[in-house]
N, C-alpha and C positions, 0 to 999 in steps of 0.2 A: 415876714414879721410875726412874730409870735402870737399868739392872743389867748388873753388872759380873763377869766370868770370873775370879777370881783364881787361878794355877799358880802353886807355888812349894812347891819339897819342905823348904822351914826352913818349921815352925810358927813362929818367933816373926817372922819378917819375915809371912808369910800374914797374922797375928792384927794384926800394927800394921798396913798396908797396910788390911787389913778395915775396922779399925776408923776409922780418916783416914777411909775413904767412907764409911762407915755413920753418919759424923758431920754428912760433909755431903750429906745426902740422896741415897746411892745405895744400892740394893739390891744384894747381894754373896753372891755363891757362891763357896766357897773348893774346889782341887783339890791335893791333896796330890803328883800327880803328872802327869805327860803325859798318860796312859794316860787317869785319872782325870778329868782337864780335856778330853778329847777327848768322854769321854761325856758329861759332863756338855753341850759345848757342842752333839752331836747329838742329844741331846736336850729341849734348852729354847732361849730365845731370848734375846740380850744384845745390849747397845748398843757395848761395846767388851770386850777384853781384856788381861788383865797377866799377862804371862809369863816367867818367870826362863829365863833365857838355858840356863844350867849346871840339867840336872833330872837326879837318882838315876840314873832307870828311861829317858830317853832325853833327846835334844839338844830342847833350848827350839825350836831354827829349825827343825827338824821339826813339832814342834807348832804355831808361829806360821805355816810352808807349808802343812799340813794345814787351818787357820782357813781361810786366803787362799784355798785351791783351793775347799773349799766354798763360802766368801761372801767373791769377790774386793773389795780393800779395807776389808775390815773393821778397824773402830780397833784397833788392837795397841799397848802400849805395853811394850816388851822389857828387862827390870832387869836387869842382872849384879852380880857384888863385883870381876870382873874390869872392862878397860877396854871401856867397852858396845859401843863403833864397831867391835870387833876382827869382828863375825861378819858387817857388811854386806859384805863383800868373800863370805865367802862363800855368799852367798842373794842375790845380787841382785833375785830375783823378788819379795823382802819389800820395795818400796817405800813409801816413806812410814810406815816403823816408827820410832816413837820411841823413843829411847834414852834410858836412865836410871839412873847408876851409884848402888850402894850405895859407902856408907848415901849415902839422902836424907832431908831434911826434906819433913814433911806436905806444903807449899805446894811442893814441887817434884815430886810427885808429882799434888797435882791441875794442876799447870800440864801437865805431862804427859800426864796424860790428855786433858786440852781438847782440847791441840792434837793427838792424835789421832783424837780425835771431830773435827775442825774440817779432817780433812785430805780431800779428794777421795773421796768413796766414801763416808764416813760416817752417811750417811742410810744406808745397807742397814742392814738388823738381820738375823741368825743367821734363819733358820725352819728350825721344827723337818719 
């Protein structure tokens, strides 16, 4: 079964997000915050991650550079409420990040992930 990093400091987008893969056969760790989602990903192993752009406690492309530098290409798929493209100009180094604005529906959300599982790199997995 897959398993998936969820970041996102709104509990109720985390809980729906969650619950979309949990439905369709993915195993799901939820991080309330950057900070939170950092340990968790150095500590366990995932197949991709979802990470809100906008977090509390620090900048999403912090935390999706910090993924990347550990386990270059890893599937990222980066949500905002704002407009999602506004932060590729500033990370360049996050290539191949999917982008995905709130609100989405379910099926745009697993279409999103695929295709970043499905992008260059995405066979690596996280080790711990």
């Amino acid at each position: 079964m897959p398993r998936v990093l969820v970041i996102d400091d709104q509990k109720d987008v985390r809980a729906m997000v969650a619950i979309v893969l949990r439905v369709n056969r993915y195993d799901v760790v939820e991080a309330e915050s950057g900070a939170a989602g950092l340990r968790a990903f150095a500590e366990d192993a995932f197949d991709a991650a979802i990470v809100d752009i906008f977090l509390a406690d620090t900048s999403g492309i912090e935390v999706m550079a910090t993924i990347r530098e550990r386990v270059p290409g890893f599937p990222i798929v980066a949500i905002s409420g704002m407009t999602a493209l506004d932060f590729m100009g500033e990370a360049p180094d996050l290539a191949n990040v999917v982008c995905l604005q709130k609100p989405f529906r379910p099926n745009d959300l697993l279409r999103a992930l695929k295709a970043a599982q499905s992008q260059e790199g995405a066979a690596e997995q996280a080790a711990v």
